[in-house]
N, C-alpha and C positions, 0 to 999 in steps of 0.2 A: 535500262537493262536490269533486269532482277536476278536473282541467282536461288535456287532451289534446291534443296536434297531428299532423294528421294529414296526409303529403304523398300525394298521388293522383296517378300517371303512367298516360302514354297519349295517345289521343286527347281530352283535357279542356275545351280553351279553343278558343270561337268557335263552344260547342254547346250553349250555353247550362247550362253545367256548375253553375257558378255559383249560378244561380237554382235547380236543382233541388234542393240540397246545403239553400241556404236553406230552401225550402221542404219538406222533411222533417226537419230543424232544428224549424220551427216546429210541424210536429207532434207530433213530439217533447218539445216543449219545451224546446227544447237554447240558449243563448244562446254568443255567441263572433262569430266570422266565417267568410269565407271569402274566398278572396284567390288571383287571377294568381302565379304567379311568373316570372321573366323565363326561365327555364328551359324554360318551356312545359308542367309540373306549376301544379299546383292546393293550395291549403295551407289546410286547415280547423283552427283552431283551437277547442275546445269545452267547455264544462262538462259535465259524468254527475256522478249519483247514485250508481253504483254501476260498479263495472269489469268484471259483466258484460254490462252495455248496449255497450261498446268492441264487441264481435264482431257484433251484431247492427247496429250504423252502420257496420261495416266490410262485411259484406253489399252496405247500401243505396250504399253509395258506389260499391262494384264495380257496381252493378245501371245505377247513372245516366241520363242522357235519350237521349231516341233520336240518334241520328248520335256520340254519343261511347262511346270503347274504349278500356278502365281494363287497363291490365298488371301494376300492383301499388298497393296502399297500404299504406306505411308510419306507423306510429304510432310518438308513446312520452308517458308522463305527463312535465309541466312544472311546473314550478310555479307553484303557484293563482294565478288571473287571477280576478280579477270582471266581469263586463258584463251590461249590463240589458237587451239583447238582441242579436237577433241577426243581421248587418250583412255585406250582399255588395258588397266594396271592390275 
């Protein structure tokens, strides 16, 4: 298990960004968060399996809900976190 953070800029926050992130998380099975920041980006924190699942949640995040517009996501691996699931703060 690896753990990931990922900042997502753009149009994110007050478009329900948040919840979407969650809820393709939970399909995935992904445990972590996702989190405002005062910058006006978006910071997903997460567990994978494997590091080539990272490009395919980098996909789904540029993909995001209707009314928001994603201009980059940056990643990079951190060091392992554990949580039992998965939590929009």
């Amino acid at each position: 298990m690896r753990t990931y953070r990922f900042i997502v800029k753009g149009r994110v926050q007050k478009v329900n960004y948040r919840r979407y992130v969650q809820e393709i998380a939970f399909v995935l099975g992904y445990v972590g968060y996702v989190e405002n920041l005062k910058d006006g980006s978006v910071e997903v924190v997460t567990n994978m399996d494997a590091e080539e699942e990272v490009e395919f949640f980098v996909t789904k995040l540029y993909e995001g809900p209707l009314f928001s517009h994603v201009l980059s996501v940056e990643y990079e691996k951190i060091d392992d976190t554990i949580f039992n699931n998965f939590q929009k703060r």
